[in-house]
C-alpha positions in Angstrom: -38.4 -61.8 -14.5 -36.2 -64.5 -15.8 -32.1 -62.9 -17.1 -34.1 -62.3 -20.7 -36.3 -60.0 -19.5 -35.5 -56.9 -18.3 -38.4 -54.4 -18.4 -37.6 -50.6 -18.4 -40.4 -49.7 -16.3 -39.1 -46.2 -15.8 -38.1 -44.4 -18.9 -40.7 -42.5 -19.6 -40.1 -40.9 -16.6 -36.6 -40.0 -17.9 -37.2 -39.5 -21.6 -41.2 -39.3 -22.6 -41.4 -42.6 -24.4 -41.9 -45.5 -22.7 -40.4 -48.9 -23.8 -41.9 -50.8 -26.4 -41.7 -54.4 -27.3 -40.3 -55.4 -30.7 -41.7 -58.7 -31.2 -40.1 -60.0 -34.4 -37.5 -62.6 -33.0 -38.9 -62.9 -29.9 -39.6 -66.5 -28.6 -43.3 -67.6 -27.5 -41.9 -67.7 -23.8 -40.3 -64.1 -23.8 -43.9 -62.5 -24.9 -46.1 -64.7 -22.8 -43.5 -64.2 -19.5 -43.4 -59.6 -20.6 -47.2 -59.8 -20.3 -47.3 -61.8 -17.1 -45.0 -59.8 -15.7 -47.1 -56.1 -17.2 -50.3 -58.0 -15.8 -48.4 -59.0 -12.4 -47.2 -55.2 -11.8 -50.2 -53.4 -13.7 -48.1 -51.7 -16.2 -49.0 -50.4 -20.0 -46.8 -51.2 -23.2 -46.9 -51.4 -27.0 -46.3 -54.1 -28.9 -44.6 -53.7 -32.6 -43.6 -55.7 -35.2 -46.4 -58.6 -33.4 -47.8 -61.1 -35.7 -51.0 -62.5 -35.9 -50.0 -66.0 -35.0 -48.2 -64.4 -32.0 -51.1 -62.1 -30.8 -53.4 -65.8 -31.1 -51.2 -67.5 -28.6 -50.9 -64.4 -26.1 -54.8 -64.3 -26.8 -55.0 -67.7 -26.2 -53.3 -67.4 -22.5 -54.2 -64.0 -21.4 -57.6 -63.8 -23.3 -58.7 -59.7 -23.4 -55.3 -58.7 -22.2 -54.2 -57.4 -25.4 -55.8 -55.1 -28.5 -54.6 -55.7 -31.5 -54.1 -54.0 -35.1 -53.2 -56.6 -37.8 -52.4 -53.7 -40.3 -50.2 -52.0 -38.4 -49.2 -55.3 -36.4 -49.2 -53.2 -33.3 -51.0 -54.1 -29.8 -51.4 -52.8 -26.7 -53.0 -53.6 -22.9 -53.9 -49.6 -22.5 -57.5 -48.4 -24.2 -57.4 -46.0 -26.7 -60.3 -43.4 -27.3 -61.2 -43.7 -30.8 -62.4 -40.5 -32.9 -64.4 -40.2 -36.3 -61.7 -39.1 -38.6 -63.9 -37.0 -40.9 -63.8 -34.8 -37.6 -60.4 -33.9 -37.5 -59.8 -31.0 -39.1 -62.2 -29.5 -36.7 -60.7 -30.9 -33.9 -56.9 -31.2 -33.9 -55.3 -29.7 -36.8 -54.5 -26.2 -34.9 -53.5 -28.3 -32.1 -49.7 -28.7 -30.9 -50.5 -32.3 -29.8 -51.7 -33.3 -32.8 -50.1 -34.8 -36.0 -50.5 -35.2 -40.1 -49.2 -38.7 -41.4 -49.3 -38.9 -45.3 -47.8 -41.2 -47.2 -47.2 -41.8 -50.8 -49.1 -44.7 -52.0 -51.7 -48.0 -50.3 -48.9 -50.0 -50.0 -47.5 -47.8 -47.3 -50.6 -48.1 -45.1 -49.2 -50.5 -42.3 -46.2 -48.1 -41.8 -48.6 -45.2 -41.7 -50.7 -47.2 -39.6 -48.2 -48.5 -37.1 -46.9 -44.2 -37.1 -51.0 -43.9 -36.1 -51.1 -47.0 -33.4 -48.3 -45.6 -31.5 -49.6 -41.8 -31.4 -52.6 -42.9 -30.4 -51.1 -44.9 -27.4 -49.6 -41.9 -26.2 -52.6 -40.2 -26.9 -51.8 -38.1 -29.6 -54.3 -36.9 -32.3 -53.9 -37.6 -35.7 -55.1 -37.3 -39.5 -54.0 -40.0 -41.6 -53.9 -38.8 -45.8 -52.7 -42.1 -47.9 -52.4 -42.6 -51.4 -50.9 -38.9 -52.6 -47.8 -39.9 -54.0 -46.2 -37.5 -56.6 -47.1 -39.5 -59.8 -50.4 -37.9 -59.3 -49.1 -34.1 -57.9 -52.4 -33.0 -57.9 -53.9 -35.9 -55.0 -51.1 -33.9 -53.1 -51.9 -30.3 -54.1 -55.9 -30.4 -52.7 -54.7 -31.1 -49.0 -51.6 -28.9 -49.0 -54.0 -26.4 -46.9 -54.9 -29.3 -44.9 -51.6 -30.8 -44.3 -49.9 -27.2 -43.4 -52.7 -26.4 -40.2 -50.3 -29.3 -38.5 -47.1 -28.2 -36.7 -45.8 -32.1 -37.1 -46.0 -33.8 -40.0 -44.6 -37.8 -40.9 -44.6 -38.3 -44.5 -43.9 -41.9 -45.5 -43.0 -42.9 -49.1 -41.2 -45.9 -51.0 -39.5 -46.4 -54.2 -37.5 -43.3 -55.4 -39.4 -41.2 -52.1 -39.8 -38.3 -53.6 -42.9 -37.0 -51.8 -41.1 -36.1 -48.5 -38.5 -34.2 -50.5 -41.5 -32.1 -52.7 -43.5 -31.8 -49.6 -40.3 -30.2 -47.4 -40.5 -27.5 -50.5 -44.3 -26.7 -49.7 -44.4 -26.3 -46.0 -43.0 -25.3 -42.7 -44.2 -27.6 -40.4 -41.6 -30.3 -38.9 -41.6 -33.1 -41.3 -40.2 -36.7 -40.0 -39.8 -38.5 -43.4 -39.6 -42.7 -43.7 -38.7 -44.5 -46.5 -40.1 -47.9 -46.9 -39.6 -50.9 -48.3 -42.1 -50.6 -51.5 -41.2 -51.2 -54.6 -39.1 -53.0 -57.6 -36.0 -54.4 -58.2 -33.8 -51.2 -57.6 -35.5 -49.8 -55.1 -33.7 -52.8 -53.0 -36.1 -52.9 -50.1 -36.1 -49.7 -49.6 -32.5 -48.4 -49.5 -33.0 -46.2 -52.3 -35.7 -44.7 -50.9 -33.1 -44.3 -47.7 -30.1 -43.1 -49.6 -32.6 -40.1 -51.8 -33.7 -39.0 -48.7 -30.7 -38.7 -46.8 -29.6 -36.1 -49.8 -32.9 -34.9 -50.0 -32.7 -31.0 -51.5 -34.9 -30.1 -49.1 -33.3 -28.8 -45.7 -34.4 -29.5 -42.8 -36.1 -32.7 -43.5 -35.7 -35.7 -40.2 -35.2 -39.0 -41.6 -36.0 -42.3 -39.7 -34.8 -46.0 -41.2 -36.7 -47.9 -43.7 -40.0 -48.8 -42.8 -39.9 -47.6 -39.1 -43.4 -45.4 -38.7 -42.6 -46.1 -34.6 -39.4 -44.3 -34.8 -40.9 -41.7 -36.9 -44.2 -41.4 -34.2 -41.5 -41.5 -31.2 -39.6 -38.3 -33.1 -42.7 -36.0 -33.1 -44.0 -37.1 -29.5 -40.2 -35.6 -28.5 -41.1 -32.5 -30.7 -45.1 -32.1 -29.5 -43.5 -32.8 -25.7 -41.4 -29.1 -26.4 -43.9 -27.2 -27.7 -47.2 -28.3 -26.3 
């Protein structure tokens, strides 16, 4: 490895999460040199924040070597098992290594979905439930039975992010809560979404930073690793 790479090979032996690569800003030659060096000494990692152009050129040089979600604009070189989601309830929901992601409207799907990508890399179950923001309280209202059979719960939500602060009113479970970046004018990228949550009147609520669904899947893998 050349003095800009420095893979943590270890720290999931230390901590439970492994290291993950944050692609944005990274050069062509640092991603193509971390997944010679994962081929070279057969090690698994995750990918974030990894575009499309840059997944074509690693494609293009390690062909097969990584899987990639465009959504989510995750990847990674370890399989997943893949599960029909209309099975889920059945499945997982009274599991302890298992989690609920819902989030407030569509345009919060690649935060969900990057929350999803890196449970699932660490082999965690999950139910994804999108589109119940509180402008409709009732989309919310006909899963709260649903959403309460999970001991962790990420609830992701833009603009004025109100639904991690109604939700932390309705239910016991842990609830990580991320704000994102949806929304007009005001909502300034999502630092108003930040700021309401940070003095959310809900106690108890965990807040991650704007946008960050990994963070927010990292939190409840440290909470699932305690109780499971």
């Amino acid at each position: 490895m050349t003095d800009e790479i420095n893979l943590d090979t270890e720290r999931e032996n230390r901590t439970g999460l492994s290291e993950a690569v944050f692609s944005e800003g990274k050069s062509d030659t640092q991603l193509l040199e971390i997944c010679e060096t994962l081929k070279t000494h057969d090690k698994h990692m995750l990918f974030t924040r990894l575009t499309t152009p840059q997944f074509n050129l690693i494609e293009q040089v390690h062909p097969g070597f990584l899987t990639y979600d465009p959504v989510s604009r995750t990847a990674s070189n370890l399989p997943t098992a893949t599960t029909d989601e209309s099975q889920h309830n059945d499945l997982y929901s009274g599991s302890p290594r298992s989690v609920v992601i819902v989030s407030g409207g569509s345009s919060d799907v690649p935060v969900a979905s990057e929350a999803k990508k890196t449970l699932d890399y660490y082999g965690i179950n999950s139910l994804m439930i999108s589109d119940v923001g509180v402008a409709g309280l009732w989309r919310l209202t006909e899963r709260l039975e649903e959403i309460r059979a999970y001991k962790v719960v990420i609830c992701i939500a833009g603009m004025d992010a109100a639904l991690p602060t109604v939700l932390g009113g309705l239910i016991s479970s842990a609830l990580i809560a991320v704000p994102t970046s949806v929304g007009y004018g005001m909502a300034e990228g999502g630092e108003t979404a930040l700021r309401s949550l940070l003095v959310s009147c809900s106690p108890g609520i965990s807040v991650v930073n704007i946008d960050n669904g990994y963070g927010a899947a990292c939190a409840a893998i440290r909470i699932i690793n305690q109780i499971s």
